[in-house]
C-alpha positions in Angstrom: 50.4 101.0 104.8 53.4 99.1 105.9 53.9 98.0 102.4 54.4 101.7 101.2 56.9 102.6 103.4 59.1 99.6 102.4 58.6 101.1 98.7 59.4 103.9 99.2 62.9 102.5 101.3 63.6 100.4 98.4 63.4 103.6 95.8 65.6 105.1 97.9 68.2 102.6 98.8 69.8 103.0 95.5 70.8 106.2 96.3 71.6 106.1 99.9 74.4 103.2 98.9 75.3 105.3 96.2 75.7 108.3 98.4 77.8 105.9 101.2 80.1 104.6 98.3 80.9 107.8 97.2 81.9 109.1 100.6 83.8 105.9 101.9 85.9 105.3 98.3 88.1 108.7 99.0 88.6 107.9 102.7 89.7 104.2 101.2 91.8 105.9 98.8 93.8 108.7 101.0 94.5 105.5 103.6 96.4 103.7 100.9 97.6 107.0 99.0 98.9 107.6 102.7 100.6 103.9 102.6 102.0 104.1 99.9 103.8 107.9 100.7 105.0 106.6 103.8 107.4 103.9 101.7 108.3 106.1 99.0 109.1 108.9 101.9 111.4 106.3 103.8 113.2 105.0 100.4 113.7 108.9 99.9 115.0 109.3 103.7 117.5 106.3 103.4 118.9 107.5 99.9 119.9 110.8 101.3 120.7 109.9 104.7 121.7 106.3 104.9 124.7 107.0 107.1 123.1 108.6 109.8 119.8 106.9 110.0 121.3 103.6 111.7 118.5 102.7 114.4 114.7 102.2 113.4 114.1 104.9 116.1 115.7 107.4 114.1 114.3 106.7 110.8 110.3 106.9 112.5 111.8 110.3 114.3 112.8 111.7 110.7 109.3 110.3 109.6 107.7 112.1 112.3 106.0 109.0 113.4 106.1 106.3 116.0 108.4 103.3 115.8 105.2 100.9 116.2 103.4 103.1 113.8 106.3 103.2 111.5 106.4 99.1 111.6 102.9 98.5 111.2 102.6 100.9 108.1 105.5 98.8 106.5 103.6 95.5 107.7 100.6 96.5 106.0 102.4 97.3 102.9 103.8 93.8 103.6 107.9 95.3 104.0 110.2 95.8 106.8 112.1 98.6 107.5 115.0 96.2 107.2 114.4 94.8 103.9 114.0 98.3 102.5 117.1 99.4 104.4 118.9 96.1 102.3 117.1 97.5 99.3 118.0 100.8 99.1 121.5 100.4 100.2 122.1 97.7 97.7 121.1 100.5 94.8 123.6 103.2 95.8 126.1 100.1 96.3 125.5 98.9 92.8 125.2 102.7 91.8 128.4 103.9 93.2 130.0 100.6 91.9 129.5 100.9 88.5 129.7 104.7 87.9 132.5 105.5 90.7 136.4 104.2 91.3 135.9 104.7 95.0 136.9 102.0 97.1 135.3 98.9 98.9 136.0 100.4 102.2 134.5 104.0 100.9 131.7 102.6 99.3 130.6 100.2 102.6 130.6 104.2 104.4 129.1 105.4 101.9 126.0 103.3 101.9 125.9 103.3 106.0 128.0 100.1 106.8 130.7 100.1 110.0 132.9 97.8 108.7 134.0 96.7 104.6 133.5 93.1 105.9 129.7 93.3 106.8 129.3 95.9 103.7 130.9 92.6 101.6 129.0 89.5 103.5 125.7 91.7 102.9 126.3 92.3 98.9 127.2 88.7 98.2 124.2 87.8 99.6 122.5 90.5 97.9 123.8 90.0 94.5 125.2 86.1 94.5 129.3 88.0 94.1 132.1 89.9 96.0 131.6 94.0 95.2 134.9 93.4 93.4 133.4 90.6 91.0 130.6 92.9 90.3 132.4 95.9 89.4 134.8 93.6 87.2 132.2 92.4 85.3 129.9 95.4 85.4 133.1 97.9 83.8 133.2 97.5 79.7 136.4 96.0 78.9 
């Protein structure tokens, strides 16, 4: 008798982890969808609002999320909310270099720095040069 029932567990295990896969998969997939958004949200947020978003408390606020909850999503994407501040405000640097004449001291405002010394300490270590060299060599001519 005891041997039947185990049959009949076996026949149906098959199914039942089938059954558990397909519920836990999209749950597994909306957590990391969910990630993911929250880093492409925040690359969005610093683009359009670099000069304004200076403090991590005002970039989770914008987020509508928790500073700790804002870090720990970045940690488990394996970022920091500095590094992608560096990031992003290195593109628009690079971007407004090479496609604007605005100046050094614009530019470092522009991208969400005080002061045009910082702005040039943080794109040579960026970028290995000066914003000057960069636009030199990045302008045909």
């Amino acid at each position: 008798m005891l041997g039947g029932c185990l049959k009949r567990i076996s026949d149906v295990a098959p199914f039942v982890a089938g059954l558990l896969v397909q519920m836990a998969l999209p749950l597994t997939v909306r957590q990391y969808r969910s990630d993911r958004l929250i880093v492409r949200k925040l690359r969005d947020v610093l683009r359009a609002h670099c000069t304004d978003l200076r403090t991590g408390e005002s970039v989770a606020s914008v987020l509508n999320v928790s500073l700790r909850t804002l870090h720990r999503r970045l940690g488990e994407e394996g970022v920091s909310l500095q590094k992608l501040k560096d990031e992003v405000r290195r593109e628009l640097a690079t971007e407004r270099l090479t496609r604007t004449s605005r100046s050094i001291k614009q530019i470092a405002r522009d991208v969400g720095f005080q002061n045009e010394k910082s702005f040039i300490r943080a794109f040579k270590q960026w970028t290995g040069e000066s914003p000057v060299e960069y636009r030199r060599k990045a302008s045909p001519g």
